[in-house]
N, C-alpha and C positions, 0 to 999 in steps of 0.2 A: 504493500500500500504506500509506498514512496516514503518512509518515514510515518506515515500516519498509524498509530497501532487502531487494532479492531476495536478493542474497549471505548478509546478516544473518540473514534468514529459516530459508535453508538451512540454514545454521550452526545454528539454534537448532535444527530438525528432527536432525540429525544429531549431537547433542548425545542424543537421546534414545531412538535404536538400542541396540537389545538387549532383551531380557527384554521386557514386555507394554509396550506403550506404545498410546495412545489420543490423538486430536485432538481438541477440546474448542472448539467454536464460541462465540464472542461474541454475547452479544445486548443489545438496547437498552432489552429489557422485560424486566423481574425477573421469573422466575416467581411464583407465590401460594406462601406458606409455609402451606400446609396439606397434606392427605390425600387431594385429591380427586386423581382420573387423569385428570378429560377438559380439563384448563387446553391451551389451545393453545400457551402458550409452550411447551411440551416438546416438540412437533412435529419442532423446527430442532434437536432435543439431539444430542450424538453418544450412541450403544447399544451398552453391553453386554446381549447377549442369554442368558447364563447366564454361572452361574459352575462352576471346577471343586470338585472333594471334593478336599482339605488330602492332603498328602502321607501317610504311613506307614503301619502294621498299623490303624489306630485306623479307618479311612477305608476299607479293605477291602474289595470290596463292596458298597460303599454308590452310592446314585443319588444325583446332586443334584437338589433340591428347585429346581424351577423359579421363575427368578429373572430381574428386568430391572433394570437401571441406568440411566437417563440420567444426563447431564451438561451444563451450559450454564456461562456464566460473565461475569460484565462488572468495570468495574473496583472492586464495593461487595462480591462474592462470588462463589464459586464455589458453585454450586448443584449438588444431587444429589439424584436422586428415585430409593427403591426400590421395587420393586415386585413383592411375592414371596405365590406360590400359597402356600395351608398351612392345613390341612384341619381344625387344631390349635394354635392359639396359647397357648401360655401366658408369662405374664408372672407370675413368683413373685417380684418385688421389685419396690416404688414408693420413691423418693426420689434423688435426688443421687447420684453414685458408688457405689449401691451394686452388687453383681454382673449386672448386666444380663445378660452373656454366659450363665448359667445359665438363662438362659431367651429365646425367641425375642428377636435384635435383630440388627440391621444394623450394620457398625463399619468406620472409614474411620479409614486411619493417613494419617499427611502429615509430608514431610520438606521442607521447603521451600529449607532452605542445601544441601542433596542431598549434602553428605558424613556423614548416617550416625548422625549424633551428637546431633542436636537430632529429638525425634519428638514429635507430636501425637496420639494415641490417643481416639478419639468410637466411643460405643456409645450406638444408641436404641432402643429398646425399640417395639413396639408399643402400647405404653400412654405413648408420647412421655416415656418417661424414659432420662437422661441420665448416662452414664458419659464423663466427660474427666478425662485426665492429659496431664502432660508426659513423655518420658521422657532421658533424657541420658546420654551417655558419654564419661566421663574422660579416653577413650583413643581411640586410631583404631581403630573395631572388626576385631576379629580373626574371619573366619567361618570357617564348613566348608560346604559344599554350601546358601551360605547364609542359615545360621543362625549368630549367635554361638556361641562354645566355649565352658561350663562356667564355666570357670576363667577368661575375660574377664569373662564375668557375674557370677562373686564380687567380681571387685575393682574391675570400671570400672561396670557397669551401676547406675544409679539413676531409681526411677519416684517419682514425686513427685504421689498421687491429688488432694491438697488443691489443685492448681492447675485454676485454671476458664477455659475457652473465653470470654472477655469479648465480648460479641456475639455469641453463634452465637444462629441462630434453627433452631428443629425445630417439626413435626409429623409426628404420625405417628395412624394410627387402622386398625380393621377397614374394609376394603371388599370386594364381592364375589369373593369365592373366595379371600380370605387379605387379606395388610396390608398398608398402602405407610407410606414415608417420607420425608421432605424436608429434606433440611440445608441448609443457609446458612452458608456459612466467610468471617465478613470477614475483611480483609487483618491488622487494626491488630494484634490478639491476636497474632499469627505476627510483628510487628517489620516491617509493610511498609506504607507510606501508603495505598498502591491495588493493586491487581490489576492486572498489563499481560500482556502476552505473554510468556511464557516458560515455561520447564519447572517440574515441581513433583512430584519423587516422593514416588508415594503406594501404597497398597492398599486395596481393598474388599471386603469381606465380610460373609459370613450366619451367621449359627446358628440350625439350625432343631431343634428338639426333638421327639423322636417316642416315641408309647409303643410301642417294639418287643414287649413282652410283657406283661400285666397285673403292674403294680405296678413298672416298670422303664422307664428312660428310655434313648434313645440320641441321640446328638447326629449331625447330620451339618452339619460345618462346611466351608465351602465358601469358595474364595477367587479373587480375580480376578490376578494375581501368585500362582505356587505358593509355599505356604509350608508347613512341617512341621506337621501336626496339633497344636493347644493352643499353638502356642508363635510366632502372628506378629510378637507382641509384642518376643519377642527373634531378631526375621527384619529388621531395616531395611536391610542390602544387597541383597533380595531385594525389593522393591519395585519396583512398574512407573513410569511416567513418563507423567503429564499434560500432553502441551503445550498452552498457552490459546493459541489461534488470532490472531492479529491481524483489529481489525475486518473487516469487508469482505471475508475469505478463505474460501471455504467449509470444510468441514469433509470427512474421510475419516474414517466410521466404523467400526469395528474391533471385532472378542469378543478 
């Protein structure tokens, strides 16, 4: 096992029971940071094969817009490819942090110290634009079925949009029957040398845009870890768990 004993192993697996968890193979060939779908590196990925629609009244209803994720990872990134049907793209903002989510994007939270408190927020667009913050709390989150309470959020909650993923690599473009995208998370921006083995919670998600009626928009926001409709943002105890596989091991993949 390269160094890694069996015991060790477990332990790390068993660290990341509960709520949605996913195995995440090692590979030796970085994927292509582009748009296309037929790269072979994605092959060996592990797959999520849909996501669900976001908890509450808002969600109602609604189907989710078919969706796939892989995942691969070695010690320069963790790589993520979306891949989502959508008969309707729109993208109403171009630039830097501005509102992605109001319009078709993909968005991947990461908690990497896994107590709660330090969170990474990435949203890209189909038109390969880019929403990153840091988010942080003062306090030991307080949740409810959850989700932070209210009144943690007035006094401990602080998001901070002006901080930039340093190294991340995206694309993202139209391809047949809707849009993909591809993230690249190096280690160094998150406080880590490299990538190894271990747990990394996180969340993934869609928002797809639809015109339910002329002149009217409805959103259907869908999530890989349930989290409350509009608000995953203030969900980081409700995050799934990534574990990055050790070389050589194969992979168990999981929706």
């Amino acid at each position: 096992m390269r160094g890694l004993s069996i015991l060790a192993f477990f332990l790390l697996l068993s660290s990341a029971r509960g709520g949605q968890s996913l195995q995440i193979p090692h590979t030796t060939a970085s994927p292509k940071i582009d748009a296309v779908v037929d790269d072979p590196a994605w092959s060996a990925a592990a797959v999520i094969s849909g996501l669900t629609i976001s908890n509450g009244p808002d969600g109602a209803g609604l189907e989710p817009s078919t969706t796939e994720i892989r995942l691969l990872w070695n010690e320069n990134g963790i790589f993520i490819r979306f891949r989502c049907r959508d008969t309707k793209i729109e993208t109403p903002f171009q630039g830097r942090d501005e509102p992605h989510f109001q319009g078709d994007a993909a968005e991947v939270f990461l908690d990497v110290a896994g107590d709660a408190r330090s969170v990474v927020e990435l949203q890209v667009s189909p038109a390969n634009q880019v929403f990153d913050q840091k988010i942080l709390l003062d306090a030991p989150p307080i949740s409810r079925n959850g989700r932070l309470i209210d009144q943690f959020v007035m006094q401990h909650f602080k998001a901070f949009p002006n901080w930039n993923y340093e190294g991340l690599q995206t694309a993202a473009g139209h391809i047949e029957g809707g849009w993909a995208a591809v993230i690249a998370l190096p280690p160094e921006a998150l406080g880590l040398p490299k990538w190894k083995p271990m747990n990394v919670r996180a969340n993934l998600l869609r928002y797809d845009w639809l015109e339910s009626e002329p002149g009217k928009r409805s959103l259907i926001a869908m999530n890989w870890a349930p989290v409350d409709y509009g608000c995953p943002h203030l969900s980081p105890e409700a995050m799934g768990v990534l574990t990055l596989m050790p070389p050589g091991i194969s992979k168990a993949n999981g929706d």
